[in-house]
KEGU-905809 format. One record per atom (N, C-alpha, C): residue number from 0; residue in one letter; atom name; y, x, z. Coordinates in steps of 0.1 Angstrom, whole numbers, plus 2048, in hexadecimal, padded with zeros to 3 digits. Layout:
<recs>
> resi;resn;name;north;east;up
> NUM;A;CA;Y;X;Z $
...
</recs>
This chain:
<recs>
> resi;resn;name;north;east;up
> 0;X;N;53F;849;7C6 $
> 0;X;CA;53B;843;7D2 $
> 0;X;C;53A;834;7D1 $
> 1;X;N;52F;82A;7D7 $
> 1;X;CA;52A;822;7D2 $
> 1;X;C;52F;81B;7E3 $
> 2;X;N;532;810;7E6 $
> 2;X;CA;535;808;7F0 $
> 2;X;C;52F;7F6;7EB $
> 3;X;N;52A;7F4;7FC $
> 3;X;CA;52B;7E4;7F8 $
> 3;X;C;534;7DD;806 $
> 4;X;N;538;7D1;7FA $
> 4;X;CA;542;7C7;806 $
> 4;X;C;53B;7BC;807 $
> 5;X;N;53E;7BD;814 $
> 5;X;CA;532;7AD;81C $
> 5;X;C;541;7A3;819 $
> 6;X;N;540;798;813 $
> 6;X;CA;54A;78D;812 $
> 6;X;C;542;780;816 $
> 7;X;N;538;784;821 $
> 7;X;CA;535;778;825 $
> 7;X;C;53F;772;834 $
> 8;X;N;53E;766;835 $
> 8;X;CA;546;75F;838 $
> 8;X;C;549;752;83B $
> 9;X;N;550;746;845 $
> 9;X;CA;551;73C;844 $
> 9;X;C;55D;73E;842 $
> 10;X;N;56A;744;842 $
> 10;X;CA;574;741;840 $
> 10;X;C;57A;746;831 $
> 11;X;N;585;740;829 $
> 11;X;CA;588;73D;81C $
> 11;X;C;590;74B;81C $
> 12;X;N;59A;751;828 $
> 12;X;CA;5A2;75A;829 $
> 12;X;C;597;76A;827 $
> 13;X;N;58E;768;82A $
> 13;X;CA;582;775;82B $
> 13;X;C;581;776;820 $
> 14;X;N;57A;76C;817 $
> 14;X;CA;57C;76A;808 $
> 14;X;C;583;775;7FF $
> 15;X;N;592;76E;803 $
> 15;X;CA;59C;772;7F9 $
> 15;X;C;59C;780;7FF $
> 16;X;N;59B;785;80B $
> 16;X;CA;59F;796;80E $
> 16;X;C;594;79C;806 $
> 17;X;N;585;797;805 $
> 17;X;CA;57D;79B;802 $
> 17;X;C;57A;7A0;7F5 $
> 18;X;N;585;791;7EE $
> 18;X;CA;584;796;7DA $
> 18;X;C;590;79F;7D9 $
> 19;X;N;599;79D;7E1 $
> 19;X;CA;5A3;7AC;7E1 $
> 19;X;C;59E;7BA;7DE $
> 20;X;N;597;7B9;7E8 $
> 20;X;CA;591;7C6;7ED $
> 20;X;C;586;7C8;7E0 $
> 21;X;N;581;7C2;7DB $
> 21;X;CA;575;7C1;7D1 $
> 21;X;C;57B;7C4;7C3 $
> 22;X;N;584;7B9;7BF $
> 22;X;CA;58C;7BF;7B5 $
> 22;X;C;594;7CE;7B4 $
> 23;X;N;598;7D4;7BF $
> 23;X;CA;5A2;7DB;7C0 $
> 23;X;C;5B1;7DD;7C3 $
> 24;X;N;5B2;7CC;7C3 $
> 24;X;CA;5BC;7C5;7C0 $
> 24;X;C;5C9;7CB;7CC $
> 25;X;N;5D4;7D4;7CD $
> 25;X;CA;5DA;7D9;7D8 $
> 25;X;C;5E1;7D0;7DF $
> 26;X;N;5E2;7D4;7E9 $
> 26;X;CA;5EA;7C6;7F4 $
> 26;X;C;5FB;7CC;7FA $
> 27;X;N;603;7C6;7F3 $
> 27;X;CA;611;7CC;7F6 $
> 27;X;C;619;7C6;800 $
> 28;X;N;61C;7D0;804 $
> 28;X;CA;627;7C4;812 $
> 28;X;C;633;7C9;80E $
> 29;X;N;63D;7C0;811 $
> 29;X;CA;64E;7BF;810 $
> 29;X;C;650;7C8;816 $
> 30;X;N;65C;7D3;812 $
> 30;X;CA;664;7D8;81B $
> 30;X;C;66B;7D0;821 $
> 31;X;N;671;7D5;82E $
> 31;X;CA;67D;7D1;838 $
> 31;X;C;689;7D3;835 $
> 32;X;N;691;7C9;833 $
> 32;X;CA;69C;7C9;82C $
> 32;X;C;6A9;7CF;835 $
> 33;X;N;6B1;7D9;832 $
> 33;X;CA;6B6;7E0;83C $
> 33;X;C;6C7;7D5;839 $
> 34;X;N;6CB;7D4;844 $
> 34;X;CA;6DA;7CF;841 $
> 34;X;C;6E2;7D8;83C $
> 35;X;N;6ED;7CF;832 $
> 35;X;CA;6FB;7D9;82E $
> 35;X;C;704;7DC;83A $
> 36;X;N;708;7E7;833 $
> 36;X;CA;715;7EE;83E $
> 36;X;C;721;7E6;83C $
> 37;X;N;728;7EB;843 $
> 37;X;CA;739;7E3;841 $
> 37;X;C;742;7E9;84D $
> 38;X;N;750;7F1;848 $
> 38;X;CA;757;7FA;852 $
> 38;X;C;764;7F4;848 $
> 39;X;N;770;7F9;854 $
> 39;X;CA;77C;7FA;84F $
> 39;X;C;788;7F2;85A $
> 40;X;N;792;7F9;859 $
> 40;X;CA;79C;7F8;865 $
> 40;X;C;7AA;7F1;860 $
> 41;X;N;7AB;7DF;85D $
> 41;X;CA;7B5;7DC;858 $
> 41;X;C;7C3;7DD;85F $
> 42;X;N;7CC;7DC;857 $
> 42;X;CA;7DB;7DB;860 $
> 42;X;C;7DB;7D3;866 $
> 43;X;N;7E1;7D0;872 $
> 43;X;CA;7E1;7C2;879 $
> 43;X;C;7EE;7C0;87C $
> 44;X;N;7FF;7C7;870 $
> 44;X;CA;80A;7BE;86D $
> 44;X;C;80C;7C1;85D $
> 45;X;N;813;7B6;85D $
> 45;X;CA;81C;7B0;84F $
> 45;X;C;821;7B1;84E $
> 46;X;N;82F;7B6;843 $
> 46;X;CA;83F;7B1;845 $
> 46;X;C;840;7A5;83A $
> 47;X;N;84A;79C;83B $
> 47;X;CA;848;78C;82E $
> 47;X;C;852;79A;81F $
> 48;X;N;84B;792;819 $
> 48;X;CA;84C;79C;80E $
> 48;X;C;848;7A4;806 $
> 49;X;N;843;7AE;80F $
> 49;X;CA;839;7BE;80E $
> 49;X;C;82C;7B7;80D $
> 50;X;N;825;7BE;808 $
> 50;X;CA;817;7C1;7FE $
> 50;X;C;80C;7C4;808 $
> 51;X;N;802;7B9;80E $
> 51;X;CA;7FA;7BB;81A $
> 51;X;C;7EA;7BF;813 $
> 52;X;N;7E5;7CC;816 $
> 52;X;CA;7D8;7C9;811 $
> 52;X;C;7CA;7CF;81A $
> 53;X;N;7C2;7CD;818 $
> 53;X;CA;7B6;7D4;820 $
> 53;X;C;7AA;7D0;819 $
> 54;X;N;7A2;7DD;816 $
> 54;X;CA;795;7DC;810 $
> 54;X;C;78E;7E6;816 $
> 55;X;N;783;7DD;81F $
> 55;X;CA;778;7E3;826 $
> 55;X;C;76B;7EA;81C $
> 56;X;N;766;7F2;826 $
> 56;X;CA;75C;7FE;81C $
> 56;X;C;750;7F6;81E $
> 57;X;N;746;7F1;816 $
> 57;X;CA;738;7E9;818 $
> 57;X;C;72A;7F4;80F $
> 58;X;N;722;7F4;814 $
> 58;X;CA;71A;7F2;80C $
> 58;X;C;706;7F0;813 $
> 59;X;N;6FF;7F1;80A $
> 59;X;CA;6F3;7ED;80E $
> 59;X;C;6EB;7F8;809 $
> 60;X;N;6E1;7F7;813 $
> 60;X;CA;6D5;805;810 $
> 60;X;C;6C9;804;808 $
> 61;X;N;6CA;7F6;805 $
> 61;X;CA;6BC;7EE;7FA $
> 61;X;C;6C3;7EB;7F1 $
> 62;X;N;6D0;7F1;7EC $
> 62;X;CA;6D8;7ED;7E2 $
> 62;X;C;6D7;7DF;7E0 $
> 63;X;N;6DA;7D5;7E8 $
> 63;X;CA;6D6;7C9;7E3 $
> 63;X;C;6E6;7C3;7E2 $
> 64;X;N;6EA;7BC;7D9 $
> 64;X;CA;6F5;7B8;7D9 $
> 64;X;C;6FF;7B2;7E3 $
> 65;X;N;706;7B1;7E3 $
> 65;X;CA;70F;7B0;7F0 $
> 65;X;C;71A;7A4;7ED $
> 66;X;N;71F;79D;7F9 $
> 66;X;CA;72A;791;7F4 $
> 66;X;C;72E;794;7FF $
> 67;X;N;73A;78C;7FF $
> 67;X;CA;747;78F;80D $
> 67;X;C;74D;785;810 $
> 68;X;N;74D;77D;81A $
> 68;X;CA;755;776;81E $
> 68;X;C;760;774;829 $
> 69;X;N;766;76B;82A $
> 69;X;CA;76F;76D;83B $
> 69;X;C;76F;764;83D $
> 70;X;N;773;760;84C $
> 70;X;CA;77D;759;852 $
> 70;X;C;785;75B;858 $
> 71;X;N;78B;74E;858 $
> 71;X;CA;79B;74E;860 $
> 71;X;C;7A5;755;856 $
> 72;X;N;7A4;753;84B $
> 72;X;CA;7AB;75B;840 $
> 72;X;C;7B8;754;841 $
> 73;X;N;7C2;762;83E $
> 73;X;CA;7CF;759;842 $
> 73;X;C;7D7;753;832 $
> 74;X;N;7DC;74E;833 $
> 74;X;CA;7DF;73F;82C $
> 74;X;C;7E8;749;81E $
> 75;X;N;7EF;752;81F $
> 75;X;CA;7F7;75A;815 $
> 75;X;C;7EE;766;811 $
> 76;X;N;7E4;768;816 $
> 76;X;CA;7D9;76F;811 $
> 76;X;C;7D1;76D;805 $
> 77;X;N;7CC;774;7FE $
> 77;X;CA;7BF;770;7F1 $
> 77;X;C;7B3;779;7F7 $
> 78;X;N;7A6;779;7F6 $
> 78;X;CA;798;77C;7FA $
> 78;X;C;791;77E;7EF $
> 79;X;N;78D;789;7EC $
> 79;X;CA;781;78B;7E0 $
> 79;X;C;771;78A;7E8 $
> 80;X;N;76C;783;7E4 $
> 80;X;CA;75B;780;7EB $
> 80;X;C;754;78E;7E0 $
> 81;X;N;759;793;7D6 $
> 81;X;CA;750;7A0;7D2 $
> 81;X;C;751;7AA;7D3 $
> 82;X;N;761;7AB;7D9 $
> 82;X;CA;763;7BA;7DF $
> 82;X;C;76A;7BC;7F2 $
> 83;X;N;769;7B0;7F6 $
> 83;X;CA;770;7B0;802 $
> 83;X;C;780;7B1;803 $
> 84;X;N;788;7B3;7F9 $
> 84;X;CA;793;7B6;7FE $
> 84;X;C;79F;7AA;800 $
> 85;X;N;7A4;7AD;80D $
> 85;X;CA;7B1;7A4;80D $
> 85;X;C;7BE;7A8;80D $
> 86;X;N;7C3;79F;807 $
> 86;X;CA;7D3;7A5;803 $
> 86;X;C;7D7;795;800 $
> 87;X;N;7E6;79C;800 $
> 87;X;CA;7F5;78F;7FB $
> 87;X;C;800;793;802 $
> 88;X;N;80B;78F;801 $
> 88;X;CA;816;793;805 $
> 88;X;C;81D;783;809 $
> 89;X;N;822;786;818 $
> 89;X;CA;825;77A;81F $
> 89;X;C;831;774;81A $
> 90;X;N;834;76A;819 $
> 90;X;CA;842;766;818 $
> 90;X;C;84B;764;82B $
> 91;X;N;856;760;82A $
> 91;X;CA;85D;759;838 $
> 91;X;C;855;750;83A $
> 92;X;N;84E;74B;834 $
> 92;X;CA;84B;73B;839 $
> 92;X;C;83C;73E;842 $
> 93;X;N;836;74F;843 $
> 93;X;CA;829;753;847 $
> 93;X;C;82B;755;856 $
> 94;X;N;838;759;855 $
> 94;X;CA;83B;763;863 $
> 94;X;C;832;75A;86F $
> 95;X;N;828;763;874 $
> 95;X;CA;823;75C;883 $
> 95;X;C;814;769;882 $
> 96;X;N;80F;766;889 $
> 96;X;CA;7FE;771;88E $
> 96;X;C;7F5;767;888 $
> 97;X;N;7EA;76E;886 $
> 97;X;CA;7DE;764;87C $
> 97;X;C;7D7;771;885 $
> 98;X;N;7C9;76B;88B $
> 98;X;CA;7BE;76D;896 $
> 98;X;C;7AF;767;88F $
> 99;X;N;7AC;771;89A $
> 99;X;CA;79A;76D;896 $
> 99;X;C;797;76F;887 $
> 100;X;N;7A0;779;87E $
> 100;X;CA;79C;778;872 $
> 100;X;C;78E;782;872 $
> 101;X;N;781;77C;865 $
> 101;X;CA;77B;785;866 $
> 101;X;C;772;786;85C $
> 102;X;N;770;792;858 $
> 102;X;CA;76A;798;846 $
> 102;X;C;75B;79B;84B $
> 103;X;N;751;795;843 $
> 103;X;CA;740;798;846 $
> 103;X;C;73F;79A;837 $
> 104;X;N;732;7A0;834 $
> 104;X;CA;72D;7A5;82A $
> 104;X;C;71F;7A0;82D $
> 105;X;N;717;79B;820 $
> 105;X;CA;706;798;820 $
> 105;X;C;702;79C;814 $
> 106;X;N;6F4;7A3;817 $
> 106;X;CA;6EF;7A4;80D $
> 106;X;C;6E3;798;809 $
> 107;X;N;6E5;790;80C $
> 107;X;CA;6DF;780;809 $
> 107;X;C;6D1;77E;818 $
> 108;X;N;6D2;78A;81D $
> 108;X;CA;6C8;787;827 $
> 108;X;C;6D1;78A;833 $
> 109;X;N;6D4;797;835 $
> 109;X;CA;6DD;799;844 $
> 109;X;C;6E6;796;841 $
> 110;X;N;6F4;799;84D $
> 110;X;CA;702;796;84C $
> 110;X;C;703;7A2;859 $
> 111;X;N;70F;7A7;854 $
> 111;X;CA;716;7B2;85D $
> 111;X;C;728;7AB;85A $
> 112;X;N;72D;7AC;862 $
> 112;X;CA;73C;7AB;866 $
> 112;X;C;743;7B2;86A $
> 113;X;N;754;7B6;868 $
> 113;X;CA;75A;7C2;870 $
> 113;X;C;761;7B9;87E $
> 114;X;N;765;7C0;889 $
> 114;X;CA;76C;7B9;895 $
> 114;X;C;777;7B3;88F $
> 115;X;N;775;7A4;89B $
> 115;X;CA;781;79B;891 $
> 115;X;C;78F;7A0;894 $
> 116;X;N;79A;79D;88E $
> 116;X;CA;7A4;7A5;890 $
> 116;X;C;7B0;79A;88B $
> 117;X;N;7BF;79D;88D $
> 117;X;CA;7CB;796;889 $
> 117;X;C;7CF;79D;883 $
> 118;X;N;7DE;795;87A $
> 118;X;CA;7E5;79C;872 $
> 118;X;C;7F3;797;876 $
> 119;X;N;7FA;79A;879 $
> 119;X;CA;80E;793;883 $
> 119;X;C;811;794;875 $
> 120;X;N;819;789;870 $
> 120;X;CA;823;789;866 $
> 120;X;C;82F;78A;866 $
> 121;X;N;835;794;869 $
> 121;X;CA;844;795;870 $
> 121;X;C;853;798;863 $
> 122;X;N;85A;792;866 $
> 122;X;CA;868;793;85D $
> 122;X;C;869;79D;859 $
> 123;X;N;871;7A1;84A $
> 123;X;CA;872;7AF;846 $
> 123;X;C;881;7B2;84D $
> 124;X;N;881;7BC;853 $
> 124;X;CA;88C;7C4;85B $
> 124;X;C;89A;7C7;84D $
> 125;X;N;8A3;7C5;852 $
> 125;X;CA;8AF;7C9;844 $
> 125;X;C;8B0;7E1;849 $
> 126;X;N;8AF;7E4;841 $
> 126;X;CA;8AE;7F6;842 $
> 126;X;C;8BA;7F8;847 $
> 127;X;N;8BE;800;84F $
> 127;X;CA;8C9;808;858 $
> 127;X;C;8D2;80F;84A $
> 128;X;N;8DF;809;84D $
> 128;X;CA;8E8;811;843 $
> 128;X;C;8F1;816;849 $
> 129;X;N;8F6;822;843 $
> 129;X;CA;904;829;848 $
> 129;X;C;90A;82B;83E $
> 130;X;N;916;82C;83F $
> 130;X;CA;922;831;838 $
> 130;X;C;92A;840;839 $
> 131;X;N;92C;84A;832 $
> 131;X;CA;92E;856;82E $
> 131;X;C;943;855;82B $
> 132;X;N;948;85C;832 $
> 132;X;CA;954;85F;82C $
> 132;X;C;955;86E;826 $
> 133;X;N;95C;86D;81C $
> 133;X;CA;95C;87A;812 $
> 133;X;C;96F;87B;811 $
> 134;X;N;96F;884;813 $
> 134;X;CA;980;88C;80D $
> 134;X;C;982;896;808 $
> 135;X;N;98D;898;800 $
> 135;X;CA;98D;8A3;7F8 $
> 135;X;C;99C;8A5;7F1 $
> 136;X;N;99D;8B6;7F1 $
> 136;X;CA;9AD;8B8;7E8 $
> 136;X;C;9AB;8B3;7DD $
> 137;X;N;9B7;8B1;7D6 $
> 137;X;CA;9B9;8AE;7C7 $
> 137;X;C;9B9;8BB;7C0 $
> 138;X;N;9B4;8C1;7B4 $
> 138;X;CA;9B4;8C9;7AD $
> 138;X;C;9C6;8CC;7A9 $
> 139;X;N;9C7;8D5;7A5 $
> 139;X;CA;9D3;8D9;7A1 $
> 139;X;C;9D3;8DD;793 $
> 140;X;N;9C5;8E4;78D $
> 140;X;CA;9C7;8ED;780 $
> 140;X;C;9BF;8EF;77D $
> 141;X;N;9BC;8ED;76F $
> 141;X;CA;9B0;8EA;765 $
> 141;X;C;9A9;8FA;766 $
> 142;X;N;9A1;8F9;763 $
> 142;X;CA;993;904;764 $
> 142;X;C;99B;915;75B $
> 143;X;N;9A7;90E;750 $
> 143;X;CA;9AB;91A;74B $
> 143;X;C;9BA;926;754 $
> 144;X;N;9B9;91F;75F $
> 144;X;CA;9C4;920;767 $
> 144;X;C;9D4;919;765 $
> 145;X;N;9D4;910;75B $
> 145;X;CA;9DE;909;759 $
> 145;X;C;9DE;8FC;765 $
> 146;X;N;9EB;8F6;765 $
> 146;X;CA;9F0;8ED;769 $
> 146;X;C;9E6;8DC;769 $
> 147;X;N;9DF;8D9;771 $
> 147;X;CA;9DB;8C9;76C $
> 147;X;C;9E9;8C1;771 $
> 148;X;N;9E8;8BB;765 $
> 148;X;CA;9F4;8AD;764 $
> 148;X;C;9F2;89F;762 $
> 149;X;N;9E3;8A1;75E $
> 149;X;CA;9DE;892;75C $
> 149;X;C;9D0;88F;765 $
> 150;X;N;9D1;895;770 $
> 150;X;CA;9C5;893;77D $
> 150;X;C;9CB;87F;779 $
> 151;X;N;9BE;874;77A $
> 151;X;CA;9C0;869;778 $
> 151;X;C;9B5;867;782 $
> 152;X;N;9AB;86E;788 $
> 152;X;CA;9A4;862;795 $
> 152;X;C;995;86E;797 $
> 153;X;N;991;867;79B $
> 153;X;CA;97D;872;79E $
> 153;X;C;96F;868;79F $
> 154;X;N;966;86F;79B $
> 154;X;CA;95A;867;796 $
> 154;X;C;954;86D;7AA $
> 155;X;N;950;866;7AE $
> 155;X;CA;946;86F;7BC $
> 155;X;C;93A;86C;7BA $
> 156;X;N;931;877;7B6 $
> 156;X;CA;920;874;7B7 $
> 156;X;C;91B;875;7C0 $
> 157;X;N;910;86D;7C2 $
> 157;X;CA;906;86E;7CE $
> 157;X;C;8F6;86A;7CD $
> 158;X;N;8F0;871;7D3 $
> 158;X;CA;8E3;86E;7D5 $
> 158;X;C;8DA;870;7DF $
> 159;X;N;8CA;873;7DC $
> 159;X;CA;8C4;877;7E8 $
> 159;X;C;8BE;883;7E3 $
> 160;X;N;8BF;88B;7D8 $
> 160;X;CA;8BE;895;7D4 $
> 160;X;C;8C2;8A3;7D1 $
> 161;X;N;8C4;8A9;7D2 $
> 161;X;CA;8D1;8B2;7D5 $
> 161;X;C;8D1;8B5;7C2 $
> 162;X;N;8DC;8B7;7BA $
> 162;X;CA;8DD;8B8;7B0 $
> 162;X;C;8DB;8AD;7A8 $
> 163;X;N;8D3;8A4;7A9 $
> 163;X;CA;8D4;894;7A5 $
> 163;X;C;8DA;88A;7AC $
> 164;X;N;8E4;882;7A2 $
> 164;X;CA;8E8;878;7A9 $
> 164;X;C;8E8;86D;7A3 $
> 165;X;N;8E2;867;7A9 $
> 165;X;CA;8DF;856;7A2 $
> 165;X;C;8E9;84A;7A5 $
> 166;X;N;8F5;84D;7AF $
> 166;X;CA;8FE;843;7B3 $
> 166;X;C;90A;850;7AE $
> 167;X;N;915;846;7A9 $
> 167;X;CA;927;847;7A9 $
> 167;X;C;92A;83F;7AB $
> 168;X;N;938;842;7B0 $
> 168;X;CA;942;838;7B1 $
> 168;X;C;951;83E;7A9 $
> 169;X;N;959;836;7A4 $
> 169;X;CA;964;838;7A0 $
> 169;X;C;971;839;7A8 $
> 170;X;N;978;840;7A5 $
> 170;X;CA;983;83F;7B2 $
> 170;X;C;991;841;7A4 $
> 171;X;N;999;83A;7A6 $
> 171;X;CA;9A1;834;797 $
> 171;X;C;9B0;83C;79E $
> 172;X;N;9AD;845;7A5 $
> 172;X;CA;9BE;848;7A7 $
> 172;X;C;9BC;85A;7AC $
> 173;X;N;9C7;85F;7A7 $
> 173;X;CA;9C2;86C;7A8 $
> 173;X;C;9D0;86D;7B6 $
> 174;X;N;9D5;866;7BB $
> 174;X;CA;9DD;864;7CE $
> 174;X;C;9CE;861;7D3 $
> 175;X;N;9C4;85F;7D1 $
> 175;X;CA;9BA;85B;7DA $
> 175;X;C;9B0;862;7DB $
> 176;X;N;9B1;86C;7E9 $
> 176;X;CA;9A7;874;7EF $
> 176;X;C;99C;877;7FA $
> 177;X;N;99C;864;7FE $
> 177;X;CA;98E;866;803 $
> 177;X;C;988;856;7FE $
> 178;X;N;97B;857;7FE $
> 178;X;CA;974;84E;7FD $
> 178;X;C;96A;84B;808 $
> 179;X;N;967;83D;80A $
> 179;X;CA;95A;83E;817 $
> 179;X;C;94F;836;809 $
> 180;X;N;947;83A;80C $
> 180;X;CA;935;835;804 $
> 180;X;C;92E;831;810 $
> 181;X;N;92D;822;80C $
> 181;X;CA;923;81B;819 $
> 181;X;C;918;81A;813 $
> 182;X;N;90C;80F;819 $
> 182;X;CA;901;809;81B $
> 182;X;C;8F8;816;815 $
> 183;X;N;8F9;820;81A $
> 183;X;CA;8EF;82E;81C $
> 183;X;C;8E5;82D;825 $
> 184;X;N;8D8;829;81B $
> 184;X;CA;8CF;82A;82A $
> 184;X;C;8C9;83A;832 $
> 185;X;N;8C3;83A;839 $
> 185;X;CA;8BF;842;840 $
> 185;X;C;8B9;84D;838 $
> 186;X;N;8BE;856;833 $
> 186;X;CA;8B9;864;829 $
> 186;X;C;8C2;86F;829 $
> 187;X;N;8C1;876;824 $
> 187;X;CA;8CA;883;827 $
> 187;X;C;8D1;880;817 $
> 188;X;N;8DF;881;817 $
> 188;X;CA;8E6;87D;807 $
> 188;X;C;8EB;88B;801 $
> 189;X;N;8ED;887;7F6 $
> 189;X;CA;8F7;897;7F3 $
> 189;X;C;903;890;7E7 $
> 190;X;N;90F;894;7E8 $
> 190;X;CA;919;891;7E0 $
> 190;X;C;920;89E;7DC $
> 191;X;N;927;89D;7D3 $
> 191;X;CA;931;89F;7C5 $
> 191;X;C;93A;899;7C2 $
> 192;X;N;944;89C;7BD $
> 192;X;CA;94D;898;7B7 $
> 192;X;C;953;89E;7AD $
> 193;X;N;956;896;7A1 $
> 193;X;CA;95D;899;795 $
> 193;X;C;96C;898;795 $
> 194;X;N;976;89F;790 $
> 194;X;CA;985;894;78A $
> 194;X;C;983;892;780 $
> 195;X;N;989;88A;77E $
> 195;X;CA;98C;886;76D $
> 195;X;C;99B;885;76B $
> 196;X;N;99F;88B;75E $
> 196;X;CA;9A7;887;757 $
> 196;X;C;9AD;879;755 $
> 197;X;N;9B8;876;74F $
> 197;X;CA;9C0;86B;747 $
> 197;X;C;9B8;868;73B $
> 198;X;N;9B4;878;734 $
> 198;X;CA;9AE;877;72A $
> 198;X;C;9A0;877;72B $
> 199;X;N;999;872;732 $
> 199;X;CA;988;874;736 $
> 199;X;C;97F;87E;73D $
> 200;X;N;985;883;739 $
> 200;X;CA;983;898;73B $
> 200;X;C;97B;897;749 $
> 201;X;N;972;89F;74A $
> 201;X;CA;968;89E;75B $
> 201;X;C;969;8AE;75E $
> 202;X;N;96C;8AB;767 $
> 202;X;CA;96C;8BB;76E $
> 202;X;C;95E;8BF;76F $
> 203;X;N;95C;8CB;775 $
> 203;X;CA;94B;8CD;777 $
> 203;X;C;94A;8CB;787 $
> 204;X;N;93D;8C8;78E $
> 204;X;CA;93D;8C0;795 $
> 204;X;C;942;8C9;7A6 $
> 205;X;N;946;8C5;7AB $
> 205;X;CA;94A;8CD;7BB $
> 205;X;C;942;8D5;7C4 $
> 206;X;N;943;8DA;7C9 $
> 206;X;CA;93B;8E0;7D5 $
> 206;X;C;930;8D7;7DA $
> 207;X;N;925;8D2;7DB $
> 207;X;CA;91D;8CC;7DE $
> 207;X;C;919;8C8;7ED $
> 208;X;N;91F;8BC;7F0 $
> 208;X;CA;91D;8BC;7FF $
> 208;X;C;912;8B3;805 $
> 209;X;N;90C;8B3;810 $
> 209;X;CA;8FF;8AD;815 $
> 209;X;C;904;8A5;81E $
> 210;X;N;902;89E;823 $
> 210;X;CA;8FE;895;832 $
> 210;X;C;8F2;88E;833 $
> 211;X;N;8EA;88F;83F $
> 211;X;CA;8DC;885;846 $
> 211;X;C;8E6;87E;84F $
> 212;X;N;8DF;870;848 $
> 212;X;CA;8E3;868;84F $
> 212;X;C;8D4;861;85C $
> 213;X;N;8D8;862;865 $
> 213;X;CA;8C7;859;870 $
> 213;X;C;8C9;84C;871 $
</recs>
């Protein structure tokens, strides 16, 4: 099929559509560049001490690369601009609320932001301890039904596991039949107790007793 193009004309712009169209030459237009996403729900407290972190979800639909910035970044904080995330761990000297903080993401053309938000830097709390009293008879006779003569004191185990115990204490007198075990925080414990001998000798361990402490 045979066509003709009229490229007559005063103007220079008719021209150039004209040798387009003559050449074959194709005429492209830009896509529209879609903005990146950006979501994510940071903590808004601290304790001075503990390990503060938040990294928001980003990304873009034209794959086009992405950078992160903030403001109002708080001062015990560190900021990655290629992945968004914030973190640090406060010292005493943080303790106070930091406002208006706020994380945006660009993909060099748009900018999206999450709602600005705070973070309270509050004192680390000391953990709730209680103290456990334990009592118990003295053995009288070794495992073969003879006489003990050299009961010398008791090992008491304890833990938070039933059958493991990761804490003892020594008790150096075998006249001494109760012991208290403090600064137990808040968990359910389980204890044992050994005798011992003059000569070393450990009995096998006691009836296994439990307490929850709230």
């Amino acid at each position: 099929m045979n066509f003709t193009v009229n490229c007559s004309g005063r103007f220079p712009a008719a021209a150039v559509l004209c040798a387009a169209l003559y050449f074959g030459h194709p005429v492209i237009a830009s896509a529209a560049n879609t903005a990146p996403t950006i979501s994510g729900s940071p903590a808004t407290t601290a304790t001075v001490g503990n390990a503060y972190s938040f990294q928001p979800k980003a990304s873009d639909p034209d794959g086009n690369k992405l950078t992160f910035r903030i403001r109002q970044k708080p001062g015990w904080a560190t900021f990655s601009t290629t992945s968004g995330k914030l973190s640090g761990a406060p010292s005493a000297a943080y303790v106070a609320t930091y406002s208006n903080i706020e994380i945006s993401v660009s993909d060099g053309i748009a900018t999206r932001a999450l709602p600005k938000f705070s973070i309270k830097v509050a004192k680390a709390t000391a953990p709730t301890t209680s103290e456990v009293t334990l009592s118990w008879s003295p053995p009288t006779r070794n495992v073969d039904g003879s006489a003990l003569t050299n009961l010398a004191g008791y090992q008491i185990h304890y833990g938070k596991t039933p059958g493991q115990y990761a804490y003892s204490l020594a008790v150096g007198s075998a006249h001494i039949t109760s012991a208290v075990i403090q600064n137990l925080e808040t968990a359910t414990w389980y204890f044992a107790i050994k005798a011992v001998t003059s000569a070393g000798a450990h009995s096998d361990f006691s009836p296994e007793l439990r307490k929850t402490l709230l």
